[in-house]
FIKOLZA-1660 file (N, C-alpha, C; in steps of 0.1 Angstrom, whole numbers, plus 5000, padded with zeros to 4 digits):
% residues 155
   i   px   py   pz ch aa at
   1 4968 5061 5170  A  X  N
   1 4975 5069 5161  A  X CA
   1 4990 5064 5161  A  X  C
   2 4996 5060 5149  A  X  N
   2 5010 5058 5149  A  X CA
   2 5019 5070 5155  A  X  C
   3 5030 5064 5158  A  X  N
   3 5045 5070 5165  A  X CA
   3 5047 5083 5152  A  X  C
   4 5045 5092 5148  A  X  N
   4 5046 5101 5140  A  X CA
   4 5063 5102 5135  A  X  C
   5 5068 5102 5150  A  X  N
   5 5087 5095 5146  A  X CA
   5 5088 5083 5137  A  X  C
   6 5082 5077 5132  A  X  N
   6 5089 5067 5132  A  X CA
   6 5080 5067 5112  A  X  C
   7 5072 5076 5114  A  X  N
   7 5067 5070 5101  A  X CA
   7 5068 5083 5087  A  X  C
   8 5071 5075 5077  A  X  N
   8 5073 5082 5069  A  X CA
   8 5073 5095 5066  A  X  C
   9 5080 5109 5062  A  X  N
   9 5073 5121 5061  A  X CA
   9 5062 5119 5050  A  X  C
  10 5054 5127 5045  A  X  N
  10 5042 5131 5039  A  X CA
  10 5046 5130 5028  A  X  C
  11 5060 5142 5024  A  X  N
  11 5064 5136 5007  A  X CA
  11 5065 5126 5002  A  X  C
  12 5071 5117 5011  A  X  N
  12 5073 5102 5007  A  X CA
  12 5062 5096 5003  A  X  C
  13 5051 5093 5012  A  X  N
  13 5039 5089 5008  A  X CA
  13 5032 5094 4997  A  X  C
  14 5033 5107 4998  A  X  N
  14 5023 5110 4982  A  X CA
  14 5035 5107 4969  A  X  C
  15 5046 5106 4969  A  X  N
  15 5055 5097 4961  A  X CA
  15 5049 5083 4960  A  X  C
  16 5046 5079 4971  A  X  N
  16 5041 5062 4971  A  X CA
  16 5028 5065 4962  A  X  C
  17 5019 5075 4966  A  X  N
  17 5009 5072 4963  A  X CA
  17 5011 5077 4944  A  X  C
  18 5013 5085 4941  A  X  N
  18 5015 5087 4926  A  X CA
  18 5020 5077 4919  A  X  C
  19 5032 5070 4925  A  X  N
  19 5035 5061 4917  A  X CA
  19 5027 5045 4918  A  X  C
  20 5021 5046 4931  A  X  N
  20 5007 5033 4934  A  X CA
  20 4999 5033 4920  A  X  C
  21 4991 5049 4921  A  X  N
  21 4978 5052 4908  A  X CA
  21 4983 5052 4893  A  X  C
  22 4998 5056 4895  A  X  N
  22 5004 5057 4876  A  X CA
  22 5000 5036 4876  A  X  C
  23 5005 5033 4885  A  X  N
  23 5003 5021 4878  A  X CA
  23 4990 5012 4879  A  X  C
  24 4986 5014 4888  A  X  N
  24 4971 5010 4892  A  X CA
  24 4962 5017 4879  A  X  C
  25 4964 5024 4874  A  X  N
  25 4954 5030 4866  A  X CA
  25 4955 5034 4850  A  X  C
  26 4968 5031 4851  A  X  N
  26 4978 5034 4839  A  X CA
  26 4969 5045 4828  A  X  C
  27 4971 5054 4837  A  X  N
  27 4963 5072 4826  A  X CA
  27 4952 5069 4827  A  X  C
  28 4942 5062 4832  A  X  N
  28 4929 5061 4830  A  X CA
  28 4927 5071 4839  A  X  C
  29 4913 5079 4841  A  X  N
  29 4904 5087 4850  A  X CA
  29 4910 5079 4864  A  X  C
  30 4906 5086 4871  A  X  N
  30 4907 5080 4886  A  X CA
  30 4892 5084 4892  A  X  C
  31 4884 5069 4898  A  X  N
  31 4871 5067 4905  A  X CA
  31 4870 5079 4909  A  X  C
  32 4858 5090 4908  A  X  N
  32 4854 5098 4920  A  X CA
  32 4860 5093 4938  A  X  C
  33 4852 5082 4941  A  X  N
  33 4858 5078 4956  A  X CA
  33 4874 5084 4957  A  X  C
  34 4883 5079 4950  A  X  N
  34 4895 5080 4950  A  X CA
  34 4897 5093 4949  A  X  C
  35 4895 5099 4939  A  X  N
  35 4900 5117 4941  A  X CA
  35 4892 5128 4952  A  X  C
  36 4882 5123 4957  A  X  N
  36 4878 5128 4968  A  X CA
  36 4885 5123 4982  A  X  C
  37 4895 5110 4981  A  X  N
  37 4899 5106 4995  A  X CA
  37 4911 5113 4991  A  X  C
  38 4919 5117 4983  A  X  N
  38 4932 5122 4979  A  X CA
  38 4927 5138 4982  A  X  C
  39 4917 5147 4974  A  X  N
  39 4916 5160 4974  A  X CA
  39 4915 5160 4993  A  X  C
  40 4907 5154 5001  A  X  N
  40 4906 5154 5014  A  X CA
  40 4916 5153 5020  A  X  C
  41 4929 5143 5020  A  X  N
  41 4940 5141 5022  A  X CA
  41 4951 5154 5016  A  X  C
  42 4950 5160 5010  A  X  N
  42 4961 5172 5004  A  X CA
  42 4953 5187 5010  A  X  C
  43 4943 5183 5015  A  X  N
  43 4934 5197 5025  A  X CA
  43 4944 5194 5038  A  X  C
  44 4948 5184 5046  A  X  N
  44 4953 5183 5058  A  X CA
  44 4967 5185 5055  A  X  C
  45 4965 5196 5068  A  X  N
  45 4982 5204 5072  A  X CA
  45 4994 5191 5074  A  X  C
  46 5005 5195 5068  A  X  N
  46 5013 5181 5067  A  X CA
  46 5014 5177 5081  A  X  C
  47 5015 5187 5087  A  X  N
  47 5020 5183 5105  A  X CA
  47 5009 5175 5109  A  X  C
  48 5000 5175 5105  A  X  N
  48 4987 5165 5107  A  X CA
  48 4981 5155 5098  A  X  C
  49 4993 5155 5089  A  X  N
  49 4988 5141 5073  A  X CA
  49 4981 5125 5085  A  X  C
  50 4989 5121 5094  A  X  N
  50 4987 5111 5097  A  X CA
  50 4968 5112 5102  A  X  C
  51 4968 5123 5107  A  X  N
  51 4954 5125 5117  A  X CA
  51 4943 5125 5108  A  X  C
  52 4946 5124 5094  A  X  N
  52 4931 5126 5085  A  X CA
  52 4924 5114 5084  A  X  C
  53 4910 5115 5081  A  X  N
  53 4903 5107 5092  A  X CA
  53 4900 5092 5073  A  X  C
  54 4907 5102 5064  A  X  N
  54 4909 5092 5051  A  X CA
  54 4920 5079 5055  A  X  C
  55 4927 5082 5062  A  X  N
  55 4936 5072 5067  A  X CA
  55 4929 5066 5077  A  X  C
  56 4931 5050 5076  A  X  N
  56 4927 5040 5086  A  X CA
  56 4939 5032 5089  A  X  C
  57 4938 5035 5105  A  X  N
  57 4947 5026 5117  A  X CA
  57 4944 5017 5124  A  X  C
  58 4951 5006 5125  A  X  N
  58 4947 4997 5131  A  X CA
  58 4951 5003 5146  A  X  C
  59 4947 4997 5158  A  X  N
  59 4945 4999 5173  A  X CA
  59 4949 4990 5176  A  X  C
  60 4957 4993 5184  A  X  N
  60 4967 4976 5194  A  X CA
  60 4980 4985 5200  A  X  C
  61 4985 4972 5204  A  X  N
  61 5001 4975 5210  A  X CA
  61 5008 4978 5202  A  X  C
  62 5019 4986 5198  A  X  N
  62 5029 4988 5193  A  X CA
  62 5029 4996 5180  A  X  C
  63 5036 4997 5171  A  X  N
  63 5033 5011 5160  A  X CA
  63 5021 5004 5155  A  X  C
  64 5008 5010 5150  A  X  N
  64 4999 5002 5139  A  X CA
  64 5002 5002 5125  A  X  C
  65 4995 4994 5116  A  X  N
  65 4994 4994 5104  A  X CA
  65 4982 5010 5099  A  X  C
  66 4990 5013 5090  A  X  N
  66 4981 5028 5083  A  X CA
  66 4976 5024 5069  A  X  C
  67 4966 5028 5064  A  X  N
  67 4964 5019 5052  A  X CA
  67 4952 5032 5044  A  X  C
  68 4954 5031 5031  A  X  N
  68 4946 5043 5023  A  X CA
  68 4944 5032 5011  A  X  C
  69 4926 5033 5011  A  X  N
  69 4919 5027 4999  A  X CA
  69 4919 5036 4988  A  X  C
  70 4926 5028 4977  A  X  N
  70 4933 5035 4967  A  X CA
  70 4925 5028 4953  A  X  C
  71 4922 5016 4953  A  X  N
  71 4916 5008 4942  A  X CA
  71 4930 5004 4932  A  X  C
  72 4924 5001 4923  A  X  N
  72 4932 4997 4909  A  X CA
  72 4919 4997 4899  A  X  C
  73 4923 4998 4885  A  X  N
  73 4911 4997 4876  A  X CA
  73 4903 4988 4873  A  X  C
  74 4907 4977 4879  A  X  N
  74 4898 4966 4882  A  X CA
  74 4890 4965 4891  A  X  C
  75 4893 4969 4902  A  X  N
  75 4890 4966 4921  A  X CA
  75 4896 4977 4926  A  X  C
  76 4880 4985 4931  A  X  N
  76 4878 4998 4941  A  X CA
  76 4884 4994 4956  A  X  C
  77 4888 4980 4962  A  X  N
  77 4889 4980 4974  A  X CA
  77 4910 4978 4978  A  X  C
  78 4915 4976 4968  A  X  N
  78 4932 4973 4968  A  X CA
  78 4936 4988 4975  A  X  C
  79 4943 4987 4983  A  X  N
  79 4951 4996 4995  A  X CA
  79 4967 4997 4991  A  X  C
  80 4967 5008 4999  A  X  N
  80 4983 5010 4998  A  X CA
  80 4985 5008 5014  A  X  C
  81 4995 5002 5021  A  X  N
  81 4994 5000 5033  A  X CA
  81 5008 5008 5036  A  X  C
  82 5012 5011 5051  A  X  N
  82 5023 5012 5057  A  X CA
  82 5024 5002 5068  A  X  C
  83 5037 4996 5065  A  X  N
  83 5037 4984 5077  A  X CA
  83 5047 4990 5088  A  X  C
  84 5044 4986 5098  A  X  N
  84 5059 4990 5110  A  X CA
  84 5069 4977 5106  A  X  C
  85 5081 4984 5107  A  X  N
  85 5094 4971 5101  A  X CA
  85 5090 4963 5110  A  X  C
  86 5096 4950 5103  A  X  N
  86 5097 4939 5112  A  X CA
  86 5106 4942 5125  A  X  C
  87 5120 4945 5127  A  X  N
  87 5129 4951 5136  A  X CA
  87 5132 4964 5133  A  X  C
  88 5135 4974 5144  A  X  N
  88 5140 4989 5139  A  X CA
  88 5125 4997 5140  A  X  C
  89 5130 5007 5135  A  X  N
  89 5117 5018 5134  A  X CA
  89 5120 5018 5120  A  X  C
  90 5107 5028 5118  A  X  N
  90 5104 5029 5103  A  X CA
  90 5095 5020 5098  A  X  C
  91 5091 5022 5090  A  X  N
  91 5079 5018 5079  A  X CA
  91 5081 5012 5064  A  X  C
  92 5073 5006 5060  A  X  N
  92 5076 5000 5048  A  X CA
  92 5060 4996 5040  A  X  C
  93 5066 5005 5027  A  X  N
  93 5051 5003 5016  A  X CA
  93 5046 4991 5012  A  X  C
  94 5037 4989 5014  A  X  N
  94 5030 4971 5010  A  X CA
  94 5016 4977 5004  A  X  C
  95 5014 4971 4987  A  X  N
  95 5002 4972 4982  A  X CA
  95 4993 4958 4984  A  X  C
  96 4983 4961 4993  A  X  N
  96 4978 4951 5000  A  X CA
  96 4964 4948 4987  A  X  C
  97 4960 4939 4982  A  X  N
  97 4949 4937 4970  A  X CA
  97 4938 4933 4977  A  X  C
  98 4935 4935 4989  A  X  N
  98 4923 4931 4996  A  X CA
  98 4915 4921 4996  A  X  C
  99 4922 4908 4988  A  X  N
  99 4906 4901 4979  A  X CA
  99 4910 4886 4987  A  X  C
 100 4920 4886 4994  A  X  N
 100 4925 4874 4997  A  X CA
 100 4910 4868 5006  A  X  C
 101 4902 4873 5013  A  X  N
 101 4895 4872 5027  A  X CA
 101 4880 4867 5023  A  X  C
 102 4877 4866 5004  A  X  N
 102 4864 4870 5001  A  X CA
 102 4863 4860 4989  A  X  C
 103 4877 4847 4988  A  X  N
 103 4873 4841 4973  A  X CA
 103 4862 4831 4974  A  X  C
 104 4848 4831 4960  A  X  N
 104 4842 4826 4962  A  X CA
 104 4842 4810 4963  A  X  C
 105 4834 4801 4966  A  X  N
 105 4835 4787 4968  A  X CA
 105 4841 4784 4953  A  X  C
 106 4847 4772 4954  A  X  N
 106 4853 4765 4937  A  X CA
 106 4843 4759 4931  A  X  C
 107 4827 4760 4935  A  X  N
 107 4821 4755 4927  A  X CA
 107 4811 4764 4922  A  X  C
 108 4812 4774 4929  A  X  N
 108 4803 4784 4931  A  X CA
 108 4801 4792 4910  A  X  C
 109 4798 4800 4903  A  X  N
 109 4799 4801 4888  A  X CA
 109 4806 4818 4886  A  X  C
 110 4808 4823 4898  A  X  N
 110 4819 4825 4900  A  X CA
 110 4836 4829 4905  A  X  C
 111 4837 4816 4910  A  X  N
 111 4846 4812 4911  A  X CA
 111 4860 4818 4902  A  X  C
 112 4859 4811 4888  A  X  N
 112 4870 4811 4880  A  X CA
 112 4872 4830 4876  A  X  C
 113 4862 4838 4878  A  X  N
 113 4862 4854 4875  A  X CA
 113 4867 4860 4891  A  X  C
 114 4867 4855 4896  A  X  N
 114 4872 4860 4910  A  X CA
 114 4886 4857 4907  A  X  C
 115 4888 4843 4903  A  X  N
 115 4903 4839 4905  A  X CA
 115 4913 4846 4899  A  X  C
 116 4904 4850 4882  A  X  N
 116 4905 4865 4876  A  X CA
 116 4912 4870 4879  A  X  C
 117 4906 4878 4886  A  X  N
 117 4907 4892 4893  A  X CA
 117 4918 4893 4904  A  X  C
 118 4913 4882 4910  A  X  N
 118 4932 4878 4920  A  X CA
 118 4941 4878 4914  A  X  C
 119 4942 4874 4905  A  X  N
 119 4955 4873 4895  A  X CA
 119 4957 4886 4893  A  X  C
 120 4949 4891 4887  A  X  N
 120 4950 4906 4881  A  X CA
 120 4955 4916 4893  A  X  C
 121 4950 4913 4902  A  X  N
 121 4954 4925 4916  A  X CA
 121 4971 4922 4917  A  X  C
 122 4970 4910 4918  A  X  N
 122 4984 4906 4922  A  X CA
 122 4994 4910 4917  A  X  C
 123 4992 4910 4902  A  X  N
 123 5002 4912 4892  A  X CA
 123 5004 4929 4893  A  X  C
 124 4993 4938 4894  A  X  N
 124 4994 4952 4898  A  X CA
 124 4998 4955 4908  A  X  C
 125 4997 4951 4920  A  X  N
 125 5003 4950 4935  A  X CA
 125 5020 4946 4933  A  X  C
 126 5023 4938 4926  A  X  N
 126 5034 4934 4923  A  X CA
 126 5046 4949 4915  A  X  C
 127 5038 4950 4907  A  X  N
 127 5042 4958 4898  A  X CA
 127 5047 4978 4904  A  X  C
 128 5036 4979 4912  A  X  N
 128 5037 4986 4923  A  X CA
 128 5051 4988 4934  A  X  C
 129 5052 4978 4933  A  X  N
 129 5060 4977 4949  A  X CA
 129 5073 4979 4940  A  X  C
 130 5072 4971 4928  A  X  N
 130 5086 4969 4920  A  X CA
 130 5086 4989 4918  A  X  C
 131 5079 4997 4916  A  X  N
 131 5082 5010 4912  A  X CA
 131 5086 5016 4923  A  X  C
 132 5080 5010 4934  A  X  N
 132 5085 5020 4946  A  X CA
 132 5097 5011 4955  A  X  C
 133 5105 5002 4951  A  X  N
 133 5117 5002 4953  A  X CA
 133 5125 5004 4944  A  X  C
 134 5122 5009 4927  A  X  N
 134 5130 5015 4924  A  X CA
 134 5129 5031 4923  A  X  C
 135 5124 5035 4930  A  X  N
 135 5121 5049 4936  A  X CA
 135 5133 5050 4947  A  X  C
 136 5133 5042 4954  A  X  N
 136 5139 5040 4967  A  X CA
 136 5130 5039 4978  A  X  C
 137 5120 5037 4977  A  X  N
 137 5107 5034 4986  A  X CA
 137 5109 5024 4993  A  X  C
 138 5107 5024 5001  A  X  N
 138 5112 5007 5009  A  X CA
 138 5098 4998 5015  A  X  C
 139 5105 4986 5007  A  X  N
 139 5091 4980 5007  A  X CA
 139 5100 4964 5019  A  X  C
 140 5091 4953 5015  A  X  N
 140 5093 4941 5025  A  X CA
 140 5105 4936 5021  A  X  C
 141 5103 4937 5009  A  X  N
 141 5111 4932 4995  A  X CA
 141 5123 4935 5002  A  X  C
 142 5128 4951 5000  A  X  N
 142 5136 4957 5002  A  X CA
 142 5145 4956 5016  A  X  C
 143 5137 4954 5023  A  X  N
 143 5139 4950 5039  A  X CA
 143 5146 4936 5038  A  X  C
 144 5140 4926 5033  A  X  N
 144 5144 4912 5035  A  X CA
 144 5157 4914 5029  A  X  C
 145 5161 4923 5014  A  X  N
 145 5173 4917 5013  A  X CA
 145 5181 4928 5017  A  X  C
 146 5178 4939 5024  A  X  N
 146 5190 4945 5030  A  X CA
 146 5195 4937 5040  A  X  C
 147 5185 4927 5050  A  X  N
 147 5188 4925 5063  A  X CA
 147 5195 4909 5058  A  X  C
 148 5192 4905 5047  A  X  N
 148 5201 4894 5043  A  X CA
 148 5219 4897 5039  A  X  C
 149 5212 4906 5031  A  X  N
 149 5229 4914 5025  A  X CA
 149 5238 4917 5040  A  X  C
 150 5224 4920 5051  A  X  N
 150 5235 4924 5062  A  X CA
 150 5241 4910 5074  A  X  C
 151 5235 4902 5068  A  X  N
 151 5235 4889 5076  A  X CA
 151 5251 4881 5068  A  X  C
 152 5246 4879 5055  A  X  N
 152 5259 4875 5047  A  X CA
 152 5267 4885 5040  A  X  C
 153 5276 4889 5046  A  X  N
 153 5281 4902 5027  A  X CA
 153 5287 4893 5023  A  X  C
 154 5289 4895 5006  A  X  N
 154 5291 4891 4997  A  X CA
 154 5308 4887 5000  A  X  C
 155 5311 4872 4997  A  X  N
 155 5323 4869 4993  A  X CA
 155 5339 4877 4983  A  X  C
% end
C-alpha cells in the first residue's frame, strides 16, 4: 500500500480521472467495465480511496506505482498511472497506453493495425497529460521542466 502522505488527495485524482475520460472518450458512452470500476471507486470512504481493491499497486521497496484501468475508445486496457517522483515525495500523473509489451511480429497481418492503434493510444495519452498539466496536475513533463527551470533560471 502506498505512503498515503505522500500521495495525492482523492479530489485531485478524480480531477485526473475526468479529465483522462473527457479526452479518452471524447462524449462517447463510457464501457460498462469502466463505470463499474469508477461507481466502485466513488462507494470507498475518501480516507480509504487508496485501499479499494479497483486500484492496483505494485509491491516492492519504496513508494509503489498505483495504476486504474481506465481504457480509451479504442483500447479497454490504457491506464491512468500514479508515479512516485523521481526525487522528493509526491506523485505524478502518467497515462500509461499499455500496448508497448504485446506488438505483433512485422510480418505477422497484423502488424500494420496494431501499429494503428499504438499511434492512436499515444496521441490520446499525449493529449491527456497535456490537459492535466494545464489543470495543474503534475505530470513527468511537468517535473522535468520544473527541476530544469530549477537547475538553470533564466538569464
Amino acid at each position: 500500500m502506498p505512503d498515503s502522505i505522500s500521495l495525492p488527495q482523492p479530489a485531485q485524482v478524480w480531477r485526473a480521472i475526468e479529465l483522462y475520460l473527457k479526452v479518452a472518450y471524447e462524449g462517447q458512452p463510457l464501457p460498462l467495465p469502466v463505470r463499474r470500476r469508477l461507481d466502485e471507486l466513488r462507494r470507498q470512504p475518501e480516507n480509504c480511496f487508496y485501499q479499494s481493491s479497483i486500484l492496483e499497486h505494485d509491491v516492492g521497496p519504496g513508494r509503489p506505482t498505483v495504476r486504474l484501468r481506465l481504457g480509451n475508445r479504442h483500447y479497454p486496457h490504457m491506464k491512468l498511472i500514479l508515479d512516485p517522483r523521481p526525487v522528493g515525495e509526491g506523485y505524478l500523473f502518467r497515462a500509461d497506453t499499455h500496448d508497448l509489451h504485446c506488438c505483433p511480429d512485422p510480418q505477422s497481418a497484423e502488424y500494420e493495425i496494431f501499429r494503428e492503434l499504438m499511434r492512436q493510444n499515444q496521441q490520446i495519452a499525449s493529449r491527456i497529460e497535456q490537459a492535466w498539466e494545464a489543470a495543474g496536475l503534475p505530470t513527468f513533463k511537468s517535473y522535468l521542466r520544473d527541476d530544469l527551470s530549477g537547475r538553470h533560471p533564466p538569464r
